[in-house]
Structures are given as structure tokens and as C-alpha cells.
C-alpha positions as CSV (number, residue, x, y, z in Angstrom):
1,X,64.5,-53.8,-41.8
2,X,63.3,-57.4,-40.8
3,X,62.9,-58.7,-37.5
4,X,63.3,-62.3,-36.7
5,X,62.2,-64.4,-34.2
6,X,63.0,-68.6,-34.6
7,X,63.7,-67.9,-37.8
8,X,60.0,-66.2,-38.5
9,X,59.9,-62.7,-39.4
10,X,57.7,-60.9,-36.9
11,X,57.7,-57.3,-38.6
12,X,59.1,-55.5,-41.2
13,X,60.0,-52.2,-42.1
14,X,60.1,-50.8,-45.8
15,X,61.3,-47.0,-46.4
16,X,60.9,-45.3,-49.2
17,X,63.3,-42.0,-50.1
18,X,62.9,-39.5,-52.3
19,X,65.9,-37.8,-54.6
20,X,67.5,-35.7,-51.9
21,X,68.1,-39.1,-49.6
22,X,64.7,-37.9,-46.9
23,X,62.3,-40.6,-45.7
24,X,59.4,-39.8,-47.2
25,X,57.4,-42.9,-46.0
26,X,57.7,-46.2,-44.0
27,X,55.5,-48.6,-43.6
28,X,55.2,-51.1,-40.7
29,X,54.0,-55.0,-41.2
30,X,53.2,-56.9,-38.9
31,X,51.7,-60.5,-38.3
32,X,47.8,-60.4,-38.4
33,X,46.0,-63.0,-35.9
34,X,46.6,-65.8,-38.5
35,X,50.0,-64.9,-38.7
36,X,50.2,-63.3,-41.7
37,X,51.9,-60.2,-42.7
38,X,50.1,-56.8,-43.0
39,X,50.8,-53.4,-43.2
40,X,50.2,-52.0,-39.8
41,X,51.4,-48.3,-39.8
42,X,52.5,-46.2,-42.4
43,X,54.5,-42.5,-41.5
44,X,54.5,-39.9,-44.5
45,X,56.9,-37.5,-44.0
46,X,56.9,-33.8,-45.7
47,X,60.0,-31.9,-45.5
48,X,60.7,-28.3,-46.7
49,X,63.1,-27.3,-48.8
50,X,66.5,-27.7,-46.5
51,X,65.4,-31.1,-45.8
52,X,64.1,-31.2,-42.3
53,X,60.5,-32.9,-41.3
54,X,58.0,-30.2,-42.2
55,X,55.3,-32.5,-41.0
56,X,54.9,-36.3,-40.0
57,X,51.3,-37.9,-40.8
58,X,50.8,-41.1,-39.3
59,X,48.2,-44.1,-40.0
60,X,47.5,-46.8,-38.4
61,X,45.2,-49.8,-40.2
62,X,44.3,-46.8,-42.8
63,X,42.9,-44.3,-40.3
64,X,44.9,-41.1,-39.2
65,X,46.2,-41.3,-36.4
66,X,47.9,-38.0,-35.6
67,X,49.8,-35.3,-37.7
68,X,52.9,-33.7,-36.4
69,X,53.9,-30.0,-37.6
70,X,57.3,-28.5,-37.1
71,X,58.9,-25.0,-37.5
72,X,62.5,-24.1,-37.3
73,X,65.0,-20.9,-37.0
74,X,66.5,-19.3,-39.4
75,X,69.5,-21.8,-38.7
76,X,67.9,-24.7,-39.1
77,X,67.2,-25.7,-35.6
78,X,63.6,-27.0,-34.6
79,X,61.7,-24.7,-32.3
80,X,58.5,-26.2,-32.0
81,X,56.7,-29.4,-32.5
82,X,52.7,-29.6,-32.2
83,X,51.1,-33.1,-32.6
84,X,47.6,-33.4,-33.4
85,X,44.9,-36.1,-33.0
86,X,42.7,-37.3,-36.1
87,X,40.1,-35.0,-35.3
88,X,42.7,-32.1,-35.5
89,X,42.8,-31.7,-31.5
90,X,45.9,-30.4,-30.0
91,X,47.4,-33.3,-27.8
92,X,51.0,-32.1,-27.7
93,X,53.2,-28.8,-27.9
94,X,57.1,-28.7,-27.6
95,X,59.4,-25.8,-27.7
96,X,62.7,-25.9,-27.8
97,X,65.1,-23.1,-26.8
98,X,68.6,-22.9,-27.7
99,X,71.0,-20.7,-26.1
């Protein structure tokens, strides 16, 4: 994915997929102060073996920036979400409740 501005690309977004068709990674480029292109943020996926998001790491100028871990039901569906910080601190809990 390129975005373009006056003809300029202003960021760009490669993917990279495993066998089974799952985003395993992406990584964000983006113009530097001298305008040139850099990897920004990269998003490593891991996913389990049905093929949902086991857990998201992301990084941002090659420092952790958070790790997301996610469990499902029996049926697939996601029940819970936790994010973590870089040190490993708890900044986010979702459950999700199907009826």
C-alpha cells in the first residue's frame, strides 16, 4: 500500500504472509526529516493453529512498543485481549462476551 501526496509517496506499507494467507508482519515507512523513506513501525503477528492472531508485537524505530495476547472459545470467537507495555505492564484488558 502507497500513499501519495503531489505525486510524492508519503508512507508505505509492505505485508508479508505466510503459507496459510495470515499477516505475519508489516512494516510502516515513513519520510524521515530529510524526507527520506524509513521503516517506522513494524507489527509481527503470531497466530495459532486455526489462524487467528495469537499475539500482535509491535515496534516502533526498533524498540517494543507493546505486545498484544489473545485467547479465544472453543468456537473460535476472541474472548479476551490484554495489551502490554515494553516493560511488560498491563495497560489494557478486553473481554468480550457473546450471547
Amino acid at each position: 500500500i502507497v500513499l501519495i501526496e503531489n505525486e510524492v509517496p508519503l508512507e508505505i506499507i509492505e505485508s508479508q504472509y505466510d503459507t496459510a494467507g495470515n499477516k505475519i508482519l508489516e512494516i510502516q515507512y515513513e519520510r524521515d526529516s530529510i524526507g527520506k523513506l524509513k521503516p517506522d513501525t513494524r507489527i509481527i503477528n503470531v497466530f495459532n493453529e486455526y489462524g487467528e492472531v495469537r499475539q500482535s508485537v509491535t515496534f516502533k524505530d526498533n524498540k517494543e512498543q507493546s505486545t498484544s495476547d489473545n485467547t479465544y472459545d472453543d468456537y473460535g470467537h476472541l474472548t479476551q485481549s490484554k495489551v502490554k507495555d515494553a516493560s511488560g505492564i498491563k495497560t489494557t484488558r478486553t473481554v468480550y462476551v457473546f450471547r
